[in-house]
C-alpha positions as CSV (number, residue, x, y, z in Angstrom):
1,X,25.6,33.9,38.8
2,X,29.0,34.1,36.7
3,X,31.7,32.6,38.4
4,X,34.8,34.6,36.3
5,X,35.4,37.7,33.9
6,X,35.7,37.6,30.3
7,X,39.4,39.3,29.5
8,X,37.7,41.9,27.7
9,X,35.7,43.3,30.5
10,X,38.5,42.6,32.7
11,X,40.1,45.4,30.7
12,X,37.6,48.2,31.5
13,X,36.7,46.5,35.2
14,X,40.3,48.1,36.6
15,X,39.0,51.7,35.6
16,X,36.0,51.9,37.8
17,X,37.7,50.7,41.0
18,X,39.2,53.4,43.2
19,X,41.3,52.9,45.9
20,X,42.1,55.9,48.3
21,X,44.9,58.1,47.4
22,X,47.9,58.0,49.4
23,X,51.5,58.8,49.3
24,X,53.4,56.7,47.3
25,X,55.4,53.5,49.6
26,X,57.6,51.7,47.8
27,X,58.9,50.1,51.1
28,X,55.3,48.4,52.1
29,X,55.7,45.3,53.3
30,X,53.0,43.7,51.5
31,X,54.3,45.4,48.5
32,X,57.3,43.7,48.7
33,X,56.2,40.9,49.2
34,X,54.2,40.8,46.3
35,X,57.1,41.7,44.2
36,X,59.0,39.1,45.0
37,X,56.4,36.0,44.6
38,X,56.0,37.1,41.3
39,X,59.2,38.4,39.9
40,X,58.9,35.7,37.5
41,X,56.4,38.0,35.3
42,X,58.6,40.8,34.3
43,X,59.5,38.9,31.2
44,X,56.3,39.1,29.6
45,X,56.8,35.9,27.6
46,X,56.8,33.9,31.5
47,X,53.4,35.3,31.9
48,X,52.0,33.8,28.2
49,X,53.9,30.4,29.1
50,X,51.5,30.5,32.4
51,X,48.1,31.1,30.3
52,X,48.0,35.0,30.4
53,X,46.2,36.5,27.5
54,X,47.0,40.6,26.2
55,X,44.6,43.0,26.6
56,X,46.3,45.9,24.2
57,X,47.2,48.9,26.3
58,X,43.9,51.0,27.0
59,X,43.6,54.8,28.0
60,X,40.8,54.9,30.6
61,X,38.6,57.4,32.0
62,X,39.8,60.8,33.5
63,X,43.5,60.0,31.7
64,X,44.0,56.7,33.5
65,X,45.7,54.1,31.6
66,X,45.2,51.0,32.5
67,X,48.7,49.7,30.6
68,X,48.9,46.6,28.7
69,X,46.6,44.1,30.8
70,X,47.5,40.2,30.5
71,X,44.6,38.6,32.3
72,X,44.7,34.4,33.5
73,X,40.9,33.6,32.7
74,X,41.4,30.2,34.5
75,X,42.6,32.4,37.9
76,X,39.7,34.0,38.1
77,X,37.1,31.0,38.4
78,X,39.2,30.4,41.8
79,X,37.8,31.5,45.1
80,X,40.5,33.3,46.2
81,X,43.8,34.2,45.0
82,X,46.9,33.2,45.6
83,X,49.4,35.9,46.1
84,X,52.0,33.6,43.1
85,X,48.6,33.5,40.8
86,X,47.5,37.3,40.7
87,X,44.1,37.3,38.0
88,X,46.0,40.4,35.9
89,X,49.2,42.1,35.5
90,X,49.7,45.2,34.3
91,X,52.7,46.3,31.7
92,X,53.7,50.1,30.8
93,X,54.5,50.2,27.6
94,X,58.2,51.6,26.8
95,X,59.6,53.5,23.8
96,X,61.9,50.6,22.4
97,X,59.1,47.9,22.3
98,X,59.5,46.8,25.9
99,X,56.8,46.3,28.7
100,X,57.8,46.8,31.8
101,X,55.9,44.9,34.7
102,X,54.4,47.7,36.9
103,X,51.4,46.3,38.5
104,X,49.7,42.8,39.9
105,X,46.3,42.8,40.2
106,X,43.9,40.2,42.4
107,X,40.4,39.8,42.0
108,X,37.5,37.2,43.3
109,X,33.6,37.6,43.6
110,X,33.9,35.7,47.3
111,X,34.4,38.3,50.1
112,X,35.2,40.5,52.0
113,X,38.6,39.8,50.8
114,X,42.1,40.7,52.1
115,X,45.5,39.9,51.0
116,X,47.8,40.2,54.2
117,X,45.6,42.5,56.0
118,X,44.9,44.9,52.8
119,X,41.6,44.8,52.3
120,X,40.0,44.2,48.4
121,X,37.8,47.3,47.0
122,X,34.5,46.0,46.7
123,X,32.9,47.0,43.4
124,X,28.8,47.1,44.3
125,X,26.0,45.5,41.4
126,X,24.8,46.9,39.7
127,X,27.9,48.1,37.8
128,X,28.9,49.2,34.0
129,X,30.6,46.2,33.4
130,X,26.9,44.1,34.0
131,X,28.9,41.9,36.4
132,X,28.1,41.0,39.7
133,X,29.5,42.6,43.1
134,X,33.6,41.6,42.8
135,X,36.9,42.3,44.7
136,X,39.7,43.9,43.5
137,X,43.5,44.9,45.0
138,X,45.7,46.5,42.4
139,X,49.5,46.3,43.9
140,X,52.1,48.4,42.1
141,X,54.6,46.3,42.6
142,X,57.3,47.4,40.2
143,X,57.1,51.1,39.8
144,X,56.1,53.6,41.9
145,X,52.7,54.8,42.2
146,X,52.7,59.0,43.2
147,X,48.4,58.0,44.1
148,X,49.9,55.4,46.4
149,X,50.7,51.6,46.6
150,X,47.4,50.2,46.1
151,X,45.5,53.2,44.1
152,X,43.7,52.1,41.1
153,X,45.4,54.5,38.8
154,X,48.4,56.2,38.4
155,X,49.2,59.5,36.3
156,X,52.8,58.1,35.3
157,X,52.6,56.5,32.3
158,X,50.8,56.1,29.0
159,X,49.8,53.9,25.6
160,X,51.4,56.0,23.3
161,X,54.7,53.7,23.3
162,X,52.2,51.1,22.6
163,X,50.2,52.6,19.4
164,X,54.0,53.7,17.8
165,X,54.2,49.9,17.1
């Protein structure tokens, strides 16, 4: 049984998992909260100087974008994660070169999982990644999400910023 995610599967894993669609809530407490633990990662270069690797910026199925991914390989051997450790965050791509932090993603094969009451999606084996059953909470954290706080995608943004460079 595999015990973590290569960071290239990582990168299509976030486009299967759905979360219900909701109104977007900026003001959820858990949101917050995750916000603030990991402020720290809105300079990109923070989140290389903590062993995040870039995934480039990837346009996912039904027009989801999954942004630019930098995924912590070593996080996701843990059992579960620790709301300052997220596995992946996700960056929007902006016009002048920029990534914008928009996103912190959690993810562990131990479960059911929660993170303050929220509970995980649970992606079933078998799957198209090949992987065995995983959990996965996808916060937007630092922009809001029209699909909701916790939906797995969001029609807001895109990689074209990202190929102009």
């Amino acid at each position: 049984m595999r015990a973590f995610l290569p960071a290239s599967l990582l990168a299509v894993l976030s486009l299967g998992a759905a979360a219900p669609a909701a109104a977007a809530d900026m003001s959820n407490p858990l949101a917050e909260h995750v916000r603030m633990v990991n402020q720290r990662f809105e300079d990109p270069s923070v989140a290389l100087a903590e062993g995040y690797t870039p995934i480039s910026c990837t346009d996912g199925v039904g027009g989801a974008v999954t942004g630019v991914q930098y995924v912590n390989a070593g996080y996701l051997k843990e059992g579960m994660p620790a709301m300052a450790r997220p596995q992946a965050l996700r960056y929007e791509p902006r016009d002048d070169g920029s990534l914008a932090l928009v996103a912190i993603e959690y993810i562990t094969f131990k479960g059911p999982a929660s993170l303050e009451g929220q509970p995980y999606h649970y992606v079933t084996a078998p799957n198209r990644y090949g992987l065995v059953p995983f959990y996965d909470l996808l916060v937007w954290a630092g922009e809001p999400n029209p699909r909701g706080v916790f939906a797995d995608k969001t029609p807001n943004f895109t990689c074209e910023p990202a190929r102009g460079k």
